[in-house]
Backbone bond lengths (Angstrom), bond angles and torsions (degrees), N, CA, C in turn:
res aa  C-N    CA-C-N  psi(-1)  N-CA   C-N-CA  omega(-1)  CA-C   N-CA-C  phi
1 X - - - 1.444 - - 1.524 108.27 -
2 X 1.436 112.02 135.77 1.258 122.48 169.30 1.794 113.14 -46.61
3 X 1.546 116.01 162.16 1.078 136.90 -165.83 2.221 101.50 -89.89
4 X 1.070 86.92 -43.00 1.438 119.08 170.98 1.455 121.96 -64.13
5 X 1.298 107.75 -55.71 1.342 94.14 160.47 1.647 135.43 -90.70
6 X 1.139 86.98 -8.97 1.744 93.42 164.32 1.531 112.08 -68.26
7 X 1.491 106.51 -46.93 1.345 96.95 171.13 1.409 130.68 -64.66
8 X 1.207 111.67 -27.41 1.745 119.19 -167.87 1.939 96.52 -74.48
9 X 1.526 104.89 -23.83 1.394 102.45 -166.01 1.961 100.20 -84.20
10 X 1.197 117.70 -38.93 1.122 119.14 154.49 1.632 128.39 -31.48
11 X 1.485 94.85 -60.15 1.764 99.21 172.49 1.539 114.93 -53.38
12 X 1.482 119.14 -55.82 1.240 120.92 174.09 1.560 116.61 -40.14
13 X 1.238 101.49 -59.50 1.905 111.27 174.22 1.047 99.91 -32.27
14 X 1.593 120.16 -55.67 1.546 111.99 -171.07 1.520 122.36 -64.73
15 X 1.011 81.78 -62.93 1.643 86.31 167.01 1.588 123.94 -32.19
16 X 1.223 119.74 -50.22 1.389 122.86 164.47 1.323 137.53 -59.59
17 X 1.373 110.06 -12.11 1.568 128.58 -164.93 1.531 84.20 -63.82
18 X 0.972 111.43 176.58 2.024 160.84 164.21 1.346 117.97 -73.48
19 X 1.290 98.60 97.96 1.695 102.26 -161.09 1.831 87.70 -96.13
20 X 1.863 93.20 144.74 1.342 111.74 174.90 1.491 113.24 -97.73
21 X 0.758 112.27 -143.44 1.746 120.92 -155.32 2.276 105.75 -116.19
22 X 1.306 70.52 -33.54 1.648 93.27 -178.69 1.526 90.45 -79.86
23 X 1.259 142.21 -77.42 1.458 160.83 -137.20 0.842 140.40 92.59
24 X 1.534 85.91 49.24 1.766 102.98 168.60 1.729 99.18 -112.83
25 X 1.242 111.04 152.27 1.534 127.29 160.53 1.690 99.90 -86.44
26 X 1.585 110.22 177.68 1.131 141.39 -133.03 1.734 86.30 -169.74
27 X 1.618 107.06 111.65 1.380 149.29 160.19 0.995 135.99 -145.48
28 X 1.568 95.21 157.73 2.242 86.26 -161.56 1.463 90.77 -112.70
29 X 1.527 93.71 125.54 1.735 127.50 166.67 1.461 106.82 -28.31
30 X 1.853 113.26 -32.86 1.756 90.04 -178.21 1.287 120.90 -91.84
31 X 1.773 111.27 -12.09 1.611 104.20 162.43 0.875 127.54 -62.14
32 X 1.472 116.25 -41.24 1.305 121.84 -167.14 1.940 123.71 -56.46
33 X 1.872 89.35 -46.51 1.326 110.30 164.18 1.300 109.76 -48.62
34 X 1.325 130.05 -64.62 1.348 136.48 -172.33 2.144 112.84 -62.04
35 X 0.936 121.82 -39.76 1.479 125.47 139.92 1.651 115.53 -30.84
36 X 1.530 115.43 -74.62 0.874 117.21 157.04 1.463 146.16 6.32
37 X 2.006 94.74 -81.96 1.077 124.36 153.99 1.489 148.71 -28.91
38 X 1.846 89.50 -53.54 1.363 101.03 175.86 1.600 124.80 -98.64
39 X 1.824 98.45 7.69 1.345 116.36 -171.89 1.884 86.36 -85.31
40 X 1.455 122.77 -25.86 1.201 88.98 -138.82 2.744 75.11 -114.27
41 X 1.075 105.14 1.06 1.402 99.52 155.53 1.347 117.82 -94.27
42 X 1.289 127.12 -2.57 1.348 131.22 168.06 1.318 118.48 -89.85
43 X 1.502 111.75 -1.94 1.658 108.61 173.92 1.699 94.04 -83.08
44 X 1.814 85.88 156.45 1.664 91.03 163.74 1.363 115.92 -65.79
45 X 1.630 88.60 179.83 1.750 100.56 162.13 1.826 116.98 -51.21
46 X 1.275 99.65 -78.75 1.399 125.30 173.07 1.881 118.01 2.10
47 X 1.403 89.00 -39.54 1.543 120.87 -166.55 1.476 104.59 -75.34
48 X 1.503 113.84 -34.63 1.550 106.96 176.25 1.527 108.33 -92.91
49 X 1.051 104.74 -62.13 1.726 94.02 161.18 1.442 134.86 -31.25
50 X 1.198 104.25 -23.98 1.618 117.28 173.29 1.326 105.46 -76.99
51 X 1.473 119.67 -33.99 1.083 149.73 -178.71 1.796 108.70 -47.40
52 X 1.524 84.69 -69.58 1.218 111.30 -173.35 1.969 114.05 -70.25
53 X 0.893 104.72 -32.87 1.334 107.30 164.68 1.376 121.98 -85.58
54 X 1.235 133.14 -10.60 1.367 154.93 149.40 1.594 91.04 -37.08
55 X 1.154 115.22 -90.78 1.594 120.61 177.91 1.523 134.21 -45.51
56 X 1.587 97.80 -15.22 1.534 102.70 -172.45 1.625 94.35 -108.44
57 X 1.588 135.87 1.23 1.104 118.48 149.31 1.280 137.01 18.82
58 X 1.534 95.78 -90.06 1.443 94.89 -173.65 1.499 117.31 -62.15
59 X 1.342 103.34 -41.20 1.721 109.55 -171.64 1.754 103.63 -47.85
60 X 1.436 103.00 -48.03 1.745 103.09 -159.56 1.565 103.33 -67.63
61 X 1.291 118.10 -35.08 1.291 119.18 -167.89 1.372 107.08 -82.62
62 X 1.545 116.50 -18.30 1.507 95.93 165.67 1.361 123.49 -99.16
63 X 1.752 118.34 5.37 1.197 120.78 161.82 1.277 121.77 -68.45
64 X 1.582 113.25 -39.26 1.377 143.40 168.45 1.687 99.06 -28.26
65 X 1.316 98.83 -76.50 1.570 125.43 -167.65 1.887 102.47 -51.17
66 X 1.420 103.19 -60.22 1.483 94.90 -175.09 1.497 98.28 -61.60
67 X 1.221 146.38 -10.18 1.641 126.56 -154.35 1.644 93.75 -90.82
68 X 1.731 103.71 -50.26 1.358 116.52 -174.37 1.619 101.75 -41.59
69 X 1.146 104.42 -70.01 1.922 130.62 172.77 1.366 107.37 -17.33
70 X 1.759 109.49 -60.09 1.542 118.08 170.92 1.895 123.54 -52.04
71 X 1.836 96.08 -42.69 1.544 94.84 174.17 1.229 134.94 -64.25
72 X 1.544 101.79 -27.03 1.820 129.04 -164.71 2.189 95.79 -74.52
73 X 1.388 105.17 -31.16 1.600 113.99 -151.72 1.574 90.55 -78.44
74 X 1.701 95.59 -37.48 1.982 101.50 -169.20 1.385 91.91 -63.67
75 X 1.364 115.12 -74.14 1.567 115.86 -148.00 1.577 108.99 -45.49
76 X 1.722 98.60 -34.59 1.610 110.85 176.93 1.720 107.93 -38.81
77 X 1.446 111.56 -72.99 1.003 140.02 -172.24 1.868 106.54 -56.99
78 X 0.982 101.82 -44.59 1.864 104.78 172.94 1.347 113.14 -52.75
79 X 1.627 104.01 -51.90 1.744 110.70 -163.64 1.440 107.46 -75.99
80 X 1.882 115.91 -26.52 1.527 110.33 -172.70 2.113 99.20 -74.53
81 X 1.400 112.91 -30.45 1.487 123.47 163.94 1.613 117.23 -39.29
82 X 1.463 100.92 -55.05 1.389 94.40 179.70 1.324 134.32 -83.91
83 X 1.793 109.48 -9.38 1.198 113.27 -175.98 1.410 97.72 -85.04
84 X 1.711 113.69 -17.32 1.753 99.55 -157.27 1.907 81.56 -87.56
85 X 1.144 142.43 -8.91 1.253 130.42 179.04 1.558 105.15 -87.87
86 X 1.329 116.33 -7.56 1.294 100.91 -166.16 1.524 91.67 -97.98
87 X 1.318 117.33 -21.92 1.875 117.93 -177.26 1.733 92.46 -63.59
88 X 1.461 109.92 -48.00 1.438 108.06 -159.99 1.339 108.82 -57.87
89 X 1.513 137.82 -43.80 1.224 136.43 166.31 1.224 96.96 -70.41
90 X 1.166 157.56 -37.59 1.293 131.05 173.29 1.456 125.80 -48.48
91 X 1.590 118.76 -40.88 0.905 128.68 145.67 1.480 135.95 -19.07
92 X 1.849 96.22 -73.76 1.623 97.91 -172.36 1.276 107.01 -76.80
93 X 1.184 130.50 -5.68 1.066 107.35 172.94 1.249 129.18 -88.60
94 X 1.413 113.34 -32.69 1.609 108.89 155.26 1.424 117.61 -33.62
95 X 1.470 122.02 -68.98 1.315 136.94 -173.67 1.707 94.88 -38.47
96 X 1.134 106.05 -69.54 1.699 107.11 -173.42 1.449 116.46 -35.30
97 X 1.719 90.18 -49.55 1.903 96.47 169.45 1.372 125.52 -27.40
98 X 1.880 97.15 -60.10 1.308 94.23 -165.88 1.608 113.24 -110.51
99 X 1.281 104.73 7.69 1.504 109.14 146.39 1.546 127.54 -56.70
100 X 1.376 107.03 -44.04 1.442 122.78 162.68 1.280 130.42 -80.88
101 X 1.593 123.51 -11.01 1.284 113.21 161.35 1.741 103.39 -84.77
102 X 1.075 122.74 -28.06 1.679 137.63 -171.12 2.063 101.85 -47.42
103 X 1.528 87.50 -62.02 1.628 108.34 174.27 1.277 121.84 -46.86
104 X 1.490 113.75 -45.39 1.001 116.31 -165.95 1.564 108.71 -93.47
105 X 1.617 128.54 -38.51 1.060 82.22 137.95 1.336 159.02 -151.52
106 X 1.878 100.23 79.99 1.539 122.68 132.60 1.849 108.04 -17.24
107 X 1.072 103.12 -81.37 1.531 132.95 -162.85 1.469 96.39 -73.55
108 X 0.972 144.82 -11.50 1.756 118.21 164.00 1.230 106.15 -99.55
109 X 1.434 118.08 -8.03 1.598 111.70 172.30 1.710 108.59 -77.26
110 X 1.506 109.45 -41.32 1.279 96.10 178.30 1.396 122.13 -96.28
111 X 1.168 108.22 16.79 1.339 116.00 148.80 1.628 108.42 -69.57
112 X 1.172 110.58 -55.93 1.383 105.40 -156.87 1.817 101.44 -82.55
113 X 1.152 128.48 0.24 1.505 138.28 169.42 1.670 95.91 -76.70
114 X 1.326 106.61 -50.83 1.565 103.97 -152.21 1.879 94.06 -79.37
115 X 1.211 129.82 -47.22 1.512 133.87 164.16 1.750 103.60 -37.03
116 X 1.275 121.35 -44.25 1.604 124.77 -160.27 1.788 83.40 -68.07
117 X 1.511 79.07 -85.83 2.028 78.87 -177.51 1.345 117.17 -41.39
118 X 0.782 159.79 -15.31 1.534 165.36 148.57 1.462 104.87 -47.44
119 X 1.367 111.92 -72.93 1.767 94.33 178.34 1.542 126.32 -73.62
120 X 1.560 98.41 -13.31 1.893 86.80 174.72 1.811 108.51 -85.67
121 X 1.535 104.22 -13.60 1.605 80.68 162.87 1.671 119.54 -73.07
122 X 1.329 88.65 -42.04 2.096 93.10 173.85 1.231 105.55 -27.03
123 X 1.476 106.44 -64.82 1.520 121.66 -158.49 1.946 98.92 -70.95
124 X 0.588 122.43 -38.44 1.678 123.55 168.46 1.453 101.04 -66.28
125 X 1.580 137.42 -59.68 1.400 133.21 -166.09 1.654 87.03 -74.04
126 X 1.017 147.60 -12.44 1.925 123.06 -174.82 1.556 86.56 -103.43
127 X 0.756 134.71 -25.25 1.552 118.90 172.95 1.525 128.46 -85.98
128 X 0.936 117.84 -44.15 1.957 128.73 132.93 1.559 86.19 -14.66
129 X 1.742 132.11 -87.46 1.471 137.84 -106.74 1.788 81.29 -96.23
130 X 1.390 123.20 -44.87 1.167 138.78 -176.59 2.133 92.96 -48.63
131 X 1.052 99.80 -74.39 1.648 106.99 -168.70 1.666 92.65 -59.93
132 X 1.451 145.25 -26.70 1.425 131.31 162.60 1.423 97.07 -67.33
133 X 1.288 151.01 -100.60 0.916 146.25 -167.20 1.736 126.09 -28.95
134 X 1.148 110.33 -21.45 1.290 117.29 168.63 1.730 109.65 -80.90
135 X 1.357 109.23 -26.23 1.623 106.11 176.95 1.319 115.35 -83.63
136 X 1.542 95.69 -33.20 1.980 110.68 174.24 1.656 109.27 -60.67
137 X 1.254 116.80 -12.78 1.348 122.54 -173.55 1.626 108.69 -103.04
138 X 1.299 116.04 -48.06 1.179 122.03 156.69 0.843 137.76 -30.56
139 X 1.663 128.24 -57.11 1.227 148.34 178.36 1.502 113.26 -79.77
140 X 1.352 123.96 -26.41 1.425 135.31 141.93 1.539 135.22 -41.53
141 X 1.844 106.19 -55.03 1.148 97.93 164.97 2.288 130.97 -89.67
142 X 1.497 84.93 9.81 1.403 108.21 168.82 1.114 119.08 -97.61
143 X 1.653 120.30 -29.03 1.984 112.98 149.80 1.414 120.98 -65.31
144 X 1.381 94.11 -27.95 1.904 92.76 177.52 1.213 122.69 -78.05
145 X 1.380 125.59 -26.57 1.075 143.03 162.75 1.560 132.90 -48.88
146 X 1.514 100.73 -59.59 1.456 117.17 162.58 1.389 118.85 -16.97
147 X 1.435 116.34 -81.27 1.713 114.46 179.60 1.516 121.80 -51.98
148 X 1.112 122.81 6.90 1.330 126.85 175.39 1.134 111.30 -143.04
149 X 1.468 128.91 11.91 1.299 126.82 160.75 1.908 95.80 -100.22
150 X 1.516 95.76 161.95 1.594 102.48 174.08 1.388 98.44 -56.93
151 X 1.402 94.86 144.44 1.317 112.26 167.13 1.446 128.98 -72.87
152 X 1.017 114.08 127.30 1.524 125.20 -168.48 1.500 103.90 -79.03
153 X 1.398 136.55 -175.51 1.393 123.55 143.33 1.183 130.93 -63.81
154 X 1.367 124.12 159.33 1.511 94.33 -171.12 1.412 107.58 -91.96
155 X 1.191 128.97 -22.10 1.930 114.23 175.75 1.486 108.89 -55.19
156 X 1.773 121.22 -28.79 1.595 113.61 157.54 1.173 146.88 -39.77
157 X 1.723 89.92 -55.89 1.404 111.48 173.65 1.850 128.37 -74.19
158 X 1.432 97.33 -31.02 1.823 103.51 153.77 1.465 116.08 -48.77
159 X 1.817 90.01 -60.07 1.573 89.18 -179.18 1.537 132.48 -65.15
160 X 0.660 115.86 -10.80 1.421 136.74 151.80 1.635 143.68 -53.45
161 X 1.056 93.04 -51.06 1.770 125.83 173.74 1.684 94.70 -81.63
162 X 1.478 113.59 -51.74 1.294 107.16 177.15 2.168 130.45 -40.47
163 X 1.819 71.91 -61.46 1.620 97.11 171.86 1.491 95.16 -51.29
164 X 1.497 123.35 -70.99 1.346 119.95 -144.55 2.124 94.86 -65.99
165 X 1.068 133.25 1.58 1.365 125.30 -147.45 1.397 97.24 -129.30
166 X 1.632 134.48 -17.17 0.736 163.49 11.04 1.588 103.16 107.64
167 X 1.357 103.90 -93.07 1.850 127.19 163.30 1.075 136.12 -90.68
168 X 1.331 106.24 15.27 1.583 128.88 170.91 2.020 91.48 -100.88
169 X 1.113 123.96 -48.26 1.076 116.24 -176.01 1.314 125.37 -83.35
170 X 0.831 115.20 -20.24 1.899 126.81 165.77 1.569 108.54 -94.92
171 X 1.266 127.73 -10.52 1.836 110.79 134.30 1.183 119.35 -88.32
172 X 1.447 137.20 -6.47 1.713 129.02 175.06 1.664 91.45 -76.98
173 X 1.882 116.57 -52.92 1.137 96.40 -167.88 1.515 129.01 -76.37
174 X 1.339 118.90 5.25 1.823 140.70 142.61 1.030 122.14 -42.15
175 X 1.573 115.70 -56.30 0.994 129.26 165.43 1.570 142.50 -34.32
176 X 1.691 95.45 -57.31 1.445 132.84 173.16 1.511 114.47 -41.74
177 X 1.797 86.75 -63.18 1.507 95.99 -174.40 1.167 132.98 -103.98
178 X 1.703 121.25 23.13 1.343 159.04 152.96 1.883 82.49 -69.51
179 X 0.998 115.87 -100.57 1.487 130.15 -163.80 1.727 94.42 -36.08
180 X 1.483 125.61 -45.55 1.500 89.77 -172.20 1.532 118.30 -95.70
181 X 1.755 105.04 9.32 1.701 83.37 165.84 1.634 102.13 -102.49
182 X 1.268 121.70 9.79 1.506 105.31 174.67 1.521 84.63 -86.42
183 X 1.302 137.50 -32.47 1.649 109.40 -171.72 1.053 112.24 -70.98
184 X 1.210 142.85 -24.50 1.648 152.99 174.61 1.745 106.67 -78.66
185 X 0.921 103.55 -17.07 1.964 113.33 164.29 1.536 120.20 -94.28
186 X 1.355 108.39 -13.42 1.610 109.39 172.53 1.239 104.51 -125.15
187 X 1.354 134.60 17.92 1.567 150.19 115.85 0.656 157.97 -12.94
């Protein structure tokens, strides 16, 4: 039976009672009890549990409180986590910055060391090749010469051609191997 109509049937009871002189009615204690009764098996469940948490108040609300307390401490603790990770990459990456500007330039200096030395050997190997070629020319226009210059003796003139043929080939082979360790130096 409804909660509602137990009660509405109650009101009626009253209503019907035995009116006194004063203005009071006249009801009997065991209906009423029995009204009562079925007012209070006609409540839901919900109602004692409400009941029951009525009394446990305090307990829930301070479980409540520590749980909240517990969430507030994490997130605390999460966000100071992420900022200290976010300094730390903030960090390396600077460092990287200037680790990488440092390197780089490392490397245009010895670029520009290894280019320097590079052309002053050039400039040393074309002047070397210049003074071979100036003897290779020499000794050229001193074979050509020969048959129309007086004749020398001839064990002179061997010796001669020798010498000059001689130092024409020990500056070509200067030459040679000037040119192949600068190619193995710009390598």
């Amino acid at each position: 039976m409804s909660v509602y109509r137990v009660l509405d049937k109650l009101e009626s009871y009253v209503h019907e009672g035995t009116w006194l002189p004063a203005g009071y009615r006249v009801l009997s204690e065991e209906r009423l009890l029995e009204y009562v009764e079925k007012i209070r098996a006609s409540l839901p469940e919900e109602v004692g549990r409400a009941k029951i948490i009525a009394k446990d108040q305090d307990r829930v609300m301070r479980a409540a409180q520590e749980k909240a307390q517990a969430i507030v401490d994490e997130a605390a603790s999460k966000h100071e986590e992420l900022v200290d990770q976010n300094e730390i990459v903030q960090r390396a990456r600077t460092t990287a910055e200037v680790v990488l500007r440092e390197a780089e330039e490392r490397a245009r200096k010895v670029r520009e060391g290894a280019d320097a030395y590079a052309a002053g050997v050039l400039v040393d190997m074309e002047g070397r090749l210049a003074g071979a070629l100036g003897a290779v020319r020499k000794g050229r226009e001193t074979l050509a010469r020969s048959p129309q210059a007086a004749a020398p003796k001839p064990s002179e003139k061997l010796a001669d051609a020798a010498a000059k043929s001689k130092r024409a080939a020990f500056d070509l082979q200067n030459a040679q191997e000037e040119t192949a360790s600068l190619e193995s130096v710009t390598t």
